[in-house]
N, C-alpha and C positions, 0 to 999 in steps of 0.2 A: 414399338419403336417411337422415339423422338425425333422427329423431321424437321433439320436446320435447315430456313430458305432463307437467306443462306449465305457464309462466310463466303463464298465464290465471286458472289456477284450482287445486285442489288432487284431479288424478284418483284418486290411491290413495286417498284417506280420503274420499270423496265420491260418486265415480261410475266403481270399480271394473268393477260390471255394465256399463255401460255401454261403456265400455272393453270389455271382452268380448264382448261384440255385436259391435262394429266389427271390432274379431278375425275375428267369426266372417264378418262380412258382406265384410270383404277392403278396406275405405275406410272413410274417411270424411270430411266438410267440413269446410274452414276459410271462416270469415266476418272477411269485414276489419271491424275495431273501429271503426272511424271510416265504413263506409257498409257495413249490414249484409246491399245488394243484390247484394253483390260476393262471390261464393261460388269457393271449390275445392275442387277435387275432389284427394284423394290416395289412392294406393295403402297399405293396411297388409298387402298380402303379402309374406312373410316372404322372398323372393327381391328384394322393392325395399326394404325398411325393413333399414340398415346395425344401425342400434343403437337401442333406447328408451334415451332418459335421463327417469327419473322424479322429478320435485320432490315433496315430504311433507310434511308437518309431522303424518301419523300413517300409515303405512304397513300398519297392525295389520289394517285388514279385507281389503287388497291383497293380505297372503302366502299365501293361500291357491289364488289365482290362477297364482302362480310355477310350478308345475309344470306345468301348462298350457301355460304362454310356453314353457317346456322344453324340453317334448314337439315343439312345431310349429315348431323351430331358429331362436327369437329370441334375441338379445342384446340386452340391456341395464345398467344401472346406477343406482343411487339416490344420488341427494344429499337429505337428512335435516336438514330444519331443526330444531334441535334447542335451542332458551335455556331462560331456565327463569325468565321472568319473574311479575310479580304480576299476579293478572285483571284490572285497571283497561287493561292493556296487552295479554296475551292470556287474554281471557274466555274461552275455550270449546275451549280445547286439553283433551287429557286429563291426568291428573295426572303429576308429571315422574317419578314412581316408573314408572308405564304404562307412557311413551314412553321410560325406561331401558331399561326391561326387553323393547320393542320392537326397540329397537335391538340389544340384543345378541343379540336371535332372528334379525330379518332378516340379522345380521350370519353367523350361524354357518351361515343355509342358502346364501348367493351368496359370502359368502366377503368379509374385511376389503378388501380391493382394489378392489371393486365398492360399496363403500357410502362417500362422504363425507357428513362430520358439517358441518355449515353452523348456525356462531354467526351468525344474520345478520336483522337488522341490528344494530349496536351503538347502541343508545337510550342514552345520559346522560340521568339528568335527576334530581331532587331527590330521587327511590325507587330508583332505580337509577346511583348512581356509580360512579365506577372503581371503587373497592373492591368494592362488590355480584358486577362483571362477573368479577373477577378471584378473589372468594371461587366464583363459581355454575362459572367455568372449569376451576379446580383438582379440586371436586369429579367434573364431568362427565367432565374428561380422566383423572383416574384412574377413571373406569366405563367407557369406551372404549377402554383401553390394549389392544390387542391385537383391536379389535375394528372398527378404521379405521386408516389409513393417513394420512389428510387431514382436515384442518380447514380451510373456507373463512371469511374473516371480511369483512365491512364495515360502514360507519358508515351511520348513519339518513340518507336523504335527504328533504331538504324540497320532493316536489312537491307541485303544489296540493289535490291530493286527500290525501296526509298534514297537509299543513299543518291544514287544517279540522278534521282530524280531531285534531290533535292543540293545535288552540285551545282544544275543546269537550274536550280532556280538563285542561286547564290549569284551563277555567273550573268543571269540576263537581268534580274530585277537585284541585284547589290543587297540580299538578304544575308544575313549572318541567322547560321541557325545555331543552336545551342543543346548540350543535353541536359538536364537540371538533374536528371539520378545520378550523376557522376559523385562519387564520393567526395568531392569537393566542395558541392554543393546540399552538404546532406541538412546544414542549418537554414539556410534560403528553402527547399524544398520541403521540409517538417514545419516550416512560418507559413509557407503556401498550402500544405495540406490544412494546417487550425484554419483558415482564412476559409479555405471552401468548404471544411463542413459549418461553420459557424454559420454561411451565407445560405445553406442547405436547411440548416436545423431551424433558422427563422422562416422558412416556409412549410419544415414539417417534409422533409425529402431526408432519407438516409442517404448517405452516402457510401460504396465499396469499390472496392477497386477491381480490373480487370489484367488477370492475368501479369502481375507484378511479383516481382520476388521481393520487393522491398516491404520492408512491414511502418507502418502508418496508422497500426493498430494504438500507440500511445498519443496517437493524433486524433483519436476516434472513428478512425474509417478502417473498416477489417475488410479481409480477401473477401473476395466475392466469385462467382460462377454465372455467368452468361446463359449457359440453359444448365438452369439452376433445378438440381430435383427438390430442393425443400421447398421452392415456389411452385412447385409444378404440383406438389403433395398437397399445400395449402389450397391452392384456387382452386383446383379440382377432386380433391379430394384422391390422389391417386396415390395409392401408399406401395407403389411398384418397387423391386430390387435393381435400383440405376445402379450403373456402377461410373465409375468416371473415366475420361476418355484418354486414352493413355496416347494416341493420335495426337494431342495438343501438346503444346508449349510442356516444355514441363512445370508451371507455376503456372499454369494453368487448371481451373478446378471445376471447368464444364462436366454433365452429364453426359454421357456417349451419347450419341448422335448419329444421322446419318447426312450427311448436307447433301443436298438437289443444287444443279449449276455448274459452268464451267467460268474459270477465271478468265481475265483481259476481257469482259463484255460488259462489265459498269461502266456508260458513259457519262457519270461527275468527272472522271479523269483526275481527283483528289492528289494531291501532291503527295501527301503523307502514306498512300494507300498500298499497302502489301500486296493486294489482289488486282493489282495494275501493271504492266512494265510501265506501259506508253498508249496517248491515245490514238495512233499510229497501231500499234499493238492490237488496241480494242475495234478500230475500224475492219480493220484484216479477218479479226475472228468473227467480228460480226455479219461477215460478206458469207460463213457458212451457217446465219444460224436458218434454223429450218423453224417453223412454229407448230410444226405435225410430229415435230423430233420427240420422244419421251427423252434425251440426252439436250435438247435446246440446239447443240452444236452437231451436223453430221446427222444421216442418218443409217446405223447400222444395222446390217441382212443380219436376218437371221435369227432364232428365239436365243432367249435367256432366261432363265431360272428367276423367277418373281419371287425375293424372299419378303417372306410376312415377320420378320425380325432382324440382327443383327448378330451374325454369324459369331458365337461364344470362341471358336476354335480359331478364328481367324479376322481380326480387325486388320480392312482396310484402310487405304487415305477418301 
């Protein structure tokens, strides 16, 4: 299995320890989002887990862990959400100087190959134009020159849990936010894809996108996959039969997966964030998280079925 920690929530900056428990205890539960009675059980020993792929947006209390992973023959890799926007949009990240200077620690102990940098999502809006995205780009790509390999990018989606959220930033901070894939804007948005890979390609970062239907391919930036098996085949040599996760978006082109985590328990509280209502939301939830839970949230009686893969007959969420 490939173990996403995790599209839910944010495990390194959050619930490290925790994580470590499960380590230590060999599993732990996933609960489907949509009916919380619905539990599974997975394997985290290190003979069924192919690869951790790690989601961030602060990795800083996680490196201390890495040696640990180590020792006990896990592979993994970090994708590093990294912008560098105003606190109206990310209130409660740490400062960009921090999370520079993170990145290029976690980077020099697993090595540039293992860490992608994730500009993601791209917000237009009245505080943040192209110009901003393409001034904050320049800067960060020469801080990461040699320090990643990849750059993943995409555009802000408006589901309903962003939308609200980004009404209620309209309405209190007088932000105008914008979509830039709207076919209206298909020439402004093909000038701003040449713009950042040319900004990428001078420090030697590819550039791909995530999970887009729009193609950007004659801009030089081609589809890309977030746990990506031909990355996973390269670094570790594992030439397994992934198949792709049919769970996802559909322009979506991840490797199945199993994600660890329950949603509403990131506290960045990011504007743009899918895996958030509200931090009102995330407080609530986090009044039941347990740290002895193999589920994080709740703790449920009773065994479960510890699977050492990813049921072929029956893909959950």
């Amino acid at each position: 299995m490939i173990i996403s920690a995790s599209r839910r929530t944010d495990i390194p900056a959050f619930f490290g320890e925790w994580f470590m428990k499960r380590i230590e205890g060999g599993y732990f539960y996933r609960i489907n989002p949509f009916n919380p009675n619905q539990v599974s059980g997975f394997s985290l020993k290190p003979e069924d887990v192919d690869v951790f792929v790690f989601w961030t947006k602060n990795p800083k209390p996680f490196i201390k862990h890495l040696k640990a992973l180590d020792e006990k023959g896990y592979r993994y890799y970090f994708q590093f959400t990294l912008n560098d926007y105003p606190k109206a949009l990310e209130p409660y990240v740490p400062s960009i100087g921090q999370r520079i200077d993170t990145f290029q620690t976690l980077s020099r102990q697993i090595g540039a190959d293992k860490l992608v940098w994730r500009y993601d999502p791209i917000l237009i809006s009245s505080i943040t134009p192209i110009s901003y995205h393409l001034d904050k780009l320049q800067h960060l790509s020469s801080q990461f020159k040699g320090y990643t390999q990849k750059l993943v990018i995409s555009f802000m989606d408006f589901y309903n849990k962003t939308e609200k959220k980004v009404e209620r930033l309209e309405k209190e901070h007088q932000i105008r936010v914008s979509d830039i894939t709207l076919p209206e804007h298909k020439e402004e948005l093909e000038k701003f894809a040449d713009a950042i890979r040319e900004i990428a390609a001078r420090n030697q970062i590819q550039v791909e996108t995530c999970a887009e239907a729009l193609d950007l391919d004659h801009c030089g930036i081609s589809h890309g996959s977030c746990i990506d098996a031909s990355l996973i085949s390269c670094l570790f040599d594992l030439n397994l039969n992934y198949r792709k996760d049919n769970n996802q978006r559909e322009a979506c082109l991840c490797t199945e997966s199993v994600d660890m985590g329950v949603y509403n328990t990131c506290k960045f509280n990011c504007v743009y964030c899918y895996a958030v209502q509200s931090e009102s939301a995330v407080n609530k939830t986090l009044e039941k998280h347990n740290p002895d839970s193999p589920s994080l949230i709740h703790t449920y009686a009773g065994q479960f079925e510890i699977r050492k893969e990813i049921s072929r007959k029956k893909r959950e969420l």
